[in-house]
N, C-alpha and C positions, 0 to 999 in steps of 0.2 A: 499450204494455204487451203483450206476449207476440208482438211484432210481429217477434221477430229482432234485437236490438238486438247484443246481447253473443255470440251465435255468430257472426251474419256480421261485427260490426265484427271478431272477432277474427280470422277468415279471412280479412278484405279489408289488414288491420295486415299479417299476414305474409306476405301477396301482395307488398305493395307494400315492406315491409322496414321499417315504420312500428313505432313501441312502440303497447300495446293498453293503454288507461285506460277504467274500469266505475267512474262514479262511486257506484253501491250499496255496493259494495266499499271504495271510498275513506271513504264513509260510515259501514259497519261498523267498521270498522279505527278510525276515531277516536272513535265510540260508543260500541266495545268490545261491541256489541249486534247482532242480526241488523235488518234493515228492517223485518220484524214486531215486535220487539220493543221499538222506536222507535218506532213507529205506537203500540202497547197502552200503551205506558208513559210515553211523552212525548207521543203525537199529532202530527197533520201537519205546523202549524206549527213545529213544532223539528223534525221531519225537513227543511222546505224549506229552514228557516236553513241545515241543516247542507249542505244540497247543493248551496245556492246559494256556501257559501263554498270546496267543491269545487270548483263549476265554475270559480270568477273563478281560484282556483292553477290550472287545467289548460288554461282556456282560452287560456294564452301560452303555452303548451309547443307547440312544431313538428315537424313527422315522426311526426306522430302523430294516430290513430283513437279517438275517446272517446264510450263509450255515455253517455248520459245516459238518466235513468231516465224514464217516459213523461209526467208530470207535470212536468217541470222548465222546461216551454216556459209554462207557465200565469205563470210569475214573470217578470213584464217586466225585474226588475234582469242574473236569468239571460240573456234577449237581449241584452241590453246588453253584459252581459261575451262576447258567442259571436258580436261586431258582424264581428271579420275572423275570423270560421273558416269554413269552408263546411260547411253544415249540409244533411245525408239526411235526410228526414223516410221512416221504416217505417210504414206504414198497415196496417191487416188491418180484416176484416171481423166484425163480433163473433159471428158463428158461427165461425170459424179462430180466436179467442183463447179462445170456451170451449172448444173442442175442445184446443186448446195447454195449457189449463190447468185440465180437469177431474179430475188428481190431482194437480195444485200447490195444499198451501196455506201457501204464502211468499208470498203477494201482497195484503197489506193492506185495500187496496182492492176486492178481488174477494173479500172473504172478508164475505160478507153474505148472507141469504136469499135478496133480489131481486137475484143475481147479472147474469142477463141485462139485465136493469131499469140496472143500476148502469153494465154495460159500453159498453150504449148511447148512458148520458149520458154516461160520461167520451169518450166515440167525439166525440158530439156537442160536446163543450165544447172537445176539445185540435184536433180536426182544424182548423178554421179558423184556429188559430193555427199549425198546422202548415205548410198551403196558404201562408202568410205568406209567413214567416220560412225554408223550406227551398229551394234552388237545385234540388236533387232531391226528386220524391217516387217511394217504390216501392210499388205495392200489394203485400205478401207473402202474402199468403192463401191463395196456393196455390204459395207459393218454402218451397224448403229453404235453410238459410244457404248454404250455396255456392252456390245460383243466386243469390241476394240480393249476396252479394258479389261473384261476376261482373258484375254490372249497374251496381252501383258505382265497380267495377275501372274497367269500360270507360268511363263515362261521364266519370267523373273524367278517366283518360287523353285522351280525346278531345278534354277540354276544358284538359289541361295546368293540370292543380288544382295545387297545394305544398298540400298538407295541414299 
């Protein structure tokens, strides 16, 4: 969450000549609702259904860069569908995510009193799944999307990925 997902995947997509897929986006469009507005009015369970059946259409699409939203690693069925894509995991530090998002409030989960409280468990709960499941990780906490996407660019390249 606020880790650079959707600036640098879109900068690393047109680097590489790749299409750029935001499952929020994909999410919205078939909601018809913003991802706040699916959090207040359905709640998270029927947001994850919906992301989760996002991800399984997009995880066979090739030549292509797909944010997924920062929750979406917590649903074991979502790993399963993302078994051949090669997965970045974005890290930050939850000083650099409130900082990123102390006048954002589109973010469901961060829209609570105990904000700091809230970002250090969601830190604590996704990161080890992260550590998993990702071939790359980048700490961004102090990356602008372009550096984040350079880091990707390269490391990808080097290892002769097909995204």
């Amino acid at each position: 969450m606020a880790s650079g997902k959707t600036s640098s995947g879109r900068l690393l997509a047109k680097k590489m000549g790749y299409r750029f897929y935001d499952t929020d986006k994909f999410i919205e469009e078939d909601a018809g609702m913003t991802v706040q507005e699916i959090f207040q009015k359905k709640g998270e369970s029927f947001f994850r259904k919906l992301e989760s059946r996002v991800i399984k259409d997009l995880s066979s699409k090739k030549k292509c860069v797909i944010a997924l939203g920062g929750g979406a690693i917590t649903v074991p069925g979502n790993i399963r569908a993302l078994k051949d894509c090669f997965i970045v995991s974005l890290l930050s530090s939850a000083a650099a995510i409130i900082r990123r998002t102390e006048n954002d409030d589109s973010r469901p989960l961060l829209n609570v009193s105990a904000r700091r409280k809230n970002i250090k468990e969601l830190i604590e709960k996704r990161k080890p799944l992260y550590l998993r499941h990702a071939e790359l990780v980048i700490d961004t906490s102090n990356l602008n999307p372009a550096e984040i996407a350079s880091k990707m660019s390269t490391f990808i390249k080097s290892k002769q990925v097909l995204l």
